[in-house]
N, C-alpha and C positions, 0 to 999 in steps of 0.2 A: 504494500500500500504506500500510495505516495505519504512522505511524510508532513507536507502542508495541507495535505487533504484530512489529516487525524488534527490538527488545528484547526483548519476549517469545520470542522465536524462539532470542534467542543464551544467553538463559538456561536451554533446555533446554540447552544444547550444553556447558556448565558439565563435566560429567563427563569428556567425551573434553577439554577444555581442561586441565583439570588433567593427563586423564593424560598429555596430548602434552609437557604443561610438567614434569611428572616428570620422562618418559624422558630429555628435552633435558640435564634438572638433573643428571641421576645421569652422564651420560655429555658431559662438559663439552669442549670443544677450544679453545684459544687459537689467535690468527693468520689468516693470508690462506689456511692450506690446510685444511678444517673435513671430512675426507670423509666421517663417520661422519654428522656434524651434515646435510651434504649431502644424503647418500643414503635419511635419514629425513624429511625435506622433501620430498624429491623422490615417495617412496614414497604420503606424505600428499597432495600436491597430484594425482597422477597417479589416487588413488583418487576424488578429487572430480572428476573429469573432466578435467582440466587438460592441456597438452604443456609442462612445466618446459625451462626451456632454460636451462644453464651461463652464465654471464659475470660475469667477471670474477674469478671465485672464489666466485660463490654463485650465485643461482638466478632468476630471472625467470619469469612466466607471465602472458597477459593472457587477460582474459572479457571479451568485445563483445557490449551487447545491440544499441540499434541504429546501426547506422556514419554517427557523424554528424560523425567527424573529429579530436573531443574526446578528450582521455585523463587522467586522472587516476592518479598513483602513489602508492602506498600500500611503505612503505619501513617492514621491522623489519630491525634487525639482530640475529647469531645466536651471534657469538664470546664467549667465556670470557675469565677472565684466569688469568694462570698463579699457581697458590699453593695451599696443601692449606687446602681449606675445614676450619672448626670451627665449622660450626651444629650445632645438635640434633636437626636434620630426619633422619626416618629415611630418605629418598632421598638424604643429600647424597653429593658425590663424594668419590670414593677416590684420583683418577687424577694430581693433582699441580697441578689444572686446578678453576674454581671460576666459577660463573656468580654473582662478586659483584654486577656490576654491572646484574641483570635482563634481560640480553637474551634470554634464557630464556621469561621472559615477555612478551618484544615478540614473539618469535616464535609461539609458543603463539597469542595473541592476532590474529595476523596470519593463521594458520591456520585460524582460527574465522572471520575476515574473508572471509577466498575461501571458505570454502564458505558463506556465507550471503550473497556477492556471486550463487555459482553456481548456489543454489535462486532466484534472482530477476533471472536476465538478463536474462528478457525486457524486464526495466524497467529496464535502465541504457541511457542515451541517449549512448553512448559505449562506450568502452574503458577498464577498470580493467587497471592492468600494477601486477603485483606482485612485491617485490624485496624478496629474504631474502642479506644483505649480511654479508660475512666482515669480520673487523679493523678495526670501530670505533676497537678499542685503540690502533690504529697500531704493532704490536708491533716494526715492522724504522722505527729512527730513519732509516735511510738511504732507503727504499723509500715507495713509496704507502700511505696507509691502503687500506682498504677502497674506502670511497667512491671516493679517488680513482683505484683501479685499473677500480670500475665506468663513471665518467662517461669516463674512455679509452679504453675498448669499447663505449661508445656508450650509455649505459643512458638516456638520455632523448632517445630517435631510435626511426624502429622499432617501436612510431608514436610521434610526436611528440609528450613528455610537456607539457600545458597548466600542470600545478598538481602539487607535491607536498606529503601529508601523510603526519607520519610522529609517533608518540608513544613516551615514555618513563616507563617504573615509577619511582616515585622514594620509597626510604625515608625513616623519619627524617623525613616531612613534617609543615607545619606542617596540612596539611588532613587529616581524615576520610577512611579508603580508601574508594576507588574517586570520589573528587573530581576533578575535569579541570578543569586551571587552563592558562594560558600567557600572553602576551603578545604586542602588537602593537610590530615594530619589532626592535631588538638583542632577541634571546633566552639568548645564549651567548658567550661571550666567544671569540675563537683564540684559537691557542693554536701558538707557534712556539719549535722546540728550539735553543738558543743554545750552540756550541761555541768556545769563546774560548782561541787557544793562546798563550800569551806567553814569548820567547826573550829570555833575559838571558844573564850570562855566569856561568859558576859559579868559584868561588872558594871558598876555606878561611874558615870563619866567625872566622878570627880575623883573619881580612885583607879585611875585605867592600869596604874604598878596590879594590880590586883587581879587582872583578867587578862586575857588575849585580844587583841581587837581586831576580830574577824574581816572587818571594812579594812582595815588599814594592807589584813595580805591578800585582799581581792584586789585593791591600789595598785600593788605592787606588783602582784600577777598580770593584772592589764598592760600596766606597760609594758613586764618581760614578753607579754605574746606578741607587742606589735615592732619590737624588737624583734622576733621569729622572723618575721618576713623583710623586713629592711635588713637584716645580717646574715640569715641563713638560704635565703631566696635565692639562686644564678639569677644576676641580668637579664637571660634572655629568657627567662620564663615569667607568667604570671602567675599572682596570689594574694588573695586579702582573707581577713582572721577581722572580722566584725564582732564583735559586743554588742548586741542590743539591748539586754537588760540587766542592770543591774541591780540586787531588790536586798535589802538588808537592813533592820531596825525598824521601830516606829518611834522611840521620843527621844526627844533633844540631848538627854541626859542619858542617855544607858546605853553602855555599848554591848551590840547585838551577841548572842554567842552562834547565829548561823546566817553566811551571808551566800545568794547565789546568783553565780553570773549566766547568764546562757548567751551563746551566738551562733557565728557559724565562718567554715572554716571554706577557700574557695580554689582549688589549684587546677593546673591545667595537665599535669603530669602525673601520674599513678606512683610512681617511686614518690616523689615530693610527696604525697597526699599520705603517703602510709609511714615514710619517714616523720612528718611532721603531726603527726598522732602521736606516734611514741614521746618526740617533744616538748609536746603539749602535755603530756603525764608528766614527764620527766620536770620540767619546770612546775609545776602545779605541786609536787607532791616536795621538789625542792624548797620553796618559796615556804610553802607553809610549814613545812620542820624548821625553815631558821628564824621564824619568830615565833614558835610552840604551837602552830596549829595542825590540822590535818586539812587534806583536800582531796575529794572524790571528782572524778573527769569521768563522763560519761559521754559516750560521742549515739545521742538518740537516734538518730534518721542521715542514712548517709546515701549518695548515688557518685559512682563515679565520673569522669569526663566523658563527654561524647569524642569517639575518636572517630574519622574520616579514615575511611581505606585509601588510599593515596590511589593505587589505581582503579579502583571502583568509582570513585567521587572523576576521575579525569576522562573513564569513559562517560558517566552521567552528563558532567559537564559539553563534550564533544555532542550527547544525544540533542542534548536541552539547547546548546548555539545551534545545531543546525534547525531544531524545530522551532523554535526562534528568530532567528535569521540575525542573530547576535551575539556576540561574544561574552561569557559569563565569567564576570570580575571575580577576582581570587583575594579574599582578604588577605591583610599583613599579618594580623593576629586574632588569636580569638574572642569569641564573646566573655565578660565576666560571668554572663549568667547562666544559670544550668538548666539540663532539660535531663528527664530520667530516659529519655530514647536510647541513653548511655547505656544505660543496661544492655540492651539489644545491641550496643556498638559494641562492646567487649566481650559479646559470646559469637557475633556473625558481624561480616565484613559487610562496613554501613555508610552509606552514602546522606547527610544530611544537607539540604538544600535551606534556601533563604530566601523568600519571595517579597520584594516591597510591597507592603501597601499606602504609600505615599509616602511622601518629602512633609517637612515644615513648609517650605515657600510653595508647595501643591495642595496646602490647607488641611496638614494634616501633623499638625504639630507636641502632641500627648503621646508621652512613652508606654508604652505596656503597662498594666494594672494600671491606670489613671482610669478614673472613673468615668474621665471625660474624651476617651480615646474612641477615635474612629479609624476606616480603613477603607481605602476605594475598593467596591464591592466589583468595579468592573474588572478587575485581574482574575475573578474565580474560575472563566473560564481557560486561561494562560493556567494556572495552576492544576485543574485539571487535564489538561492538556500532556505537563510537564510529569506528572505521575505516570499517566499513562504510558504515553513514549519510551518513558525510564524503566517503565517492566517491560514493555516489549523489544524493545532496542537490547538489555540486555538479555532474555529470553533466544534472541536472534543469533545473540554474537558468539553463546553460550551454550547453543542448544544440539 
């Protein structure tokens, strides 16, 4: 099939895209349990001919043209974040629940994928399995994200997933919508929750010789972490150790005998990431013996980097210029922020893409989770498009 005719083809599909990204938008779910978001998926895929099957908490379906062993995954995810959106869209949500972060339009996108997989089976030289995945957010610190509830039910078995590719809307871009950028190598930094409890003794603030002062080796602690990354970091890599809460005490006068920091820790390197744990013990359990205290490090909710297969991502890239008619920019470095697709980067060689949905000077100037974040709806079908082509192209080259 020619491959501007598989463009041409997703841009009729432009209208049911939008509306499927509407409906999505206006009726938003956060978390691992999406039923509403579910059951309109499910409704959608089963009308293109599909057999949707549950796992994990979201939805699977594969289209085989011919069985030659091969399978290629195509991964959007579908979850909300929780917080009463303030855009101006007249779809937006009411319900307390807000698709800031575009998943809305991964999914939409993913949906125009399968069925313009499903008008052309006959010519996929494989199996496409497609996977619409709950709690990217990672909403429960204690529990599985998404991902990683999926890869525990087996989401790449069944058949044996070769390659996955998976892409994300990104506001606030430096590119023109509907531009597809990404890179080869680190694409995303982990991203692991750091719960730090430190026990002192409490005493009367007029008497501090008498106690330990739990706030004082949280102090100190803070700084040695962010010392971690300015001294123990290579140059050429990135990494931030954020603190977000620090909670200890309630009156004026008494110093607390338990104080607890929580944050999170952000690398773009797997050695880095597992070395600077041990670190982060090592100094925590230091700090507090040399002023009498104890400290417990608890690392809650972890996912590692997304890694880009260098040559997976350079045939994706080759697919997506020529159905394009464009050449797809290569960033210098990664994103700080993290996505758990990682999970699925470091069990199967994985291609992550990047789709603008506008510039600032294209009126579209709100970063991710802003409440007040939009996204040019017109790329959904460029997006579908680019999924498509990306299982079949390698389906072709592979089969």
């Amino acid at each position: 099939m020619d491959i501007q005719e598989l463009r041409r083809e997703a841009q009729t599909m432009q209208p049911q895209l939008t509306a499927d990204r509407r409906r999505l938008h206006r009726n938003p779910e956060a978390g691992a349990v999406l039923p509403e978001t579910v059951a309109y998926v499910k409704e959608r895929l089963t009308e293109m001919g599909y057999h949707p099957q549950e796992l994990g908490g979201g939805l699977t379906a594969t289209v085989t043209g011919t069985d030659t062993g091969r399978c290629i995954l195509l991964r959007a995810d579908m979850d909300a974040l929780r917080g009463q959106e303030q855009s101006v869209l007249s779809f937006r949500s009411e319900n307390g629940c807000m698709h800031a972060c575009g998943h809305d339009m991964h999914t939409a996108m993913l949906l125009g994928a399968a069925r313009l997989l499903m008008q052309h089976r006959q010519e996929l030289s494989g199996t496409v399995k497609l996977v619409f995945q709950p709690d990217e957010e990672g909403t429960n610190p204690l529990g599985f994200s998404g991902a990683q509830a999926m890869l525990k039910d087996g989401i790449l078995e069944n058949p044996h997933v070769d390659a996955v590719v998976s892409m994300h809307i990104m506001s606030q871009s430096p590119y023109s919508a509907g531009t597809v950028y990404t890179r080869r190598g680190p694409m995303m930094s982990s991203c692991d929750t750091i719960a730090i409890t430190i026990t002192g003794k409490g005493t009367h603030g007029s008497m501090p010789q008498e106690g330990v002062d739990a706030l004082n080796v949280g102090v100190h602690i803070y700084s040695a972490l962010q010392n971690l990354t300015a001294r123990e970091l290579a140059p050429e890599e990135q990494g931030v150790i954020t603190i977000g809460s620090f909670n200890g005490g309630e009156a004026a006068n008494v110093l607390p005998e338990k104080v607890c920091l929580v944050g999170t820790m952000r690398t773009t390197v797997e050695a880095t990431r597992t070395r600077f744990k041990k670190r982060i013990e090592a100094i925590c359990a230091g700090m507090a013996q040399a002023f009498g205290a104890k400290a417990e490090v608890e690392f809650t909710q972890g996912i590692p980097s997304v890694y880009n297969d260098p040559a997976l991502t350079q045939r994706v890239m080759d697919y997506t210029s020529e159905l394009l008619g464009e050449k797809v920019p290569e960033m210098r470095t990664p994103f700080s922020g993290s996505d758990d697709l990682s999970e699925l980067s470091q069990a199967a060689p994985t291609c992550y893409l990047i789709l603008s949905g506008g510039t600032p000077e294209e009126g579209y100037p709100h970063p991710q989770h802003n409440p007040r974040v939009t996204f040019n709806e017109s790329v959904l079908y460029r997006g579908a498009a680019v999924f498509a082509n990306a299982a079949m192209e390698g389906l072709r080259e592979n089969g």
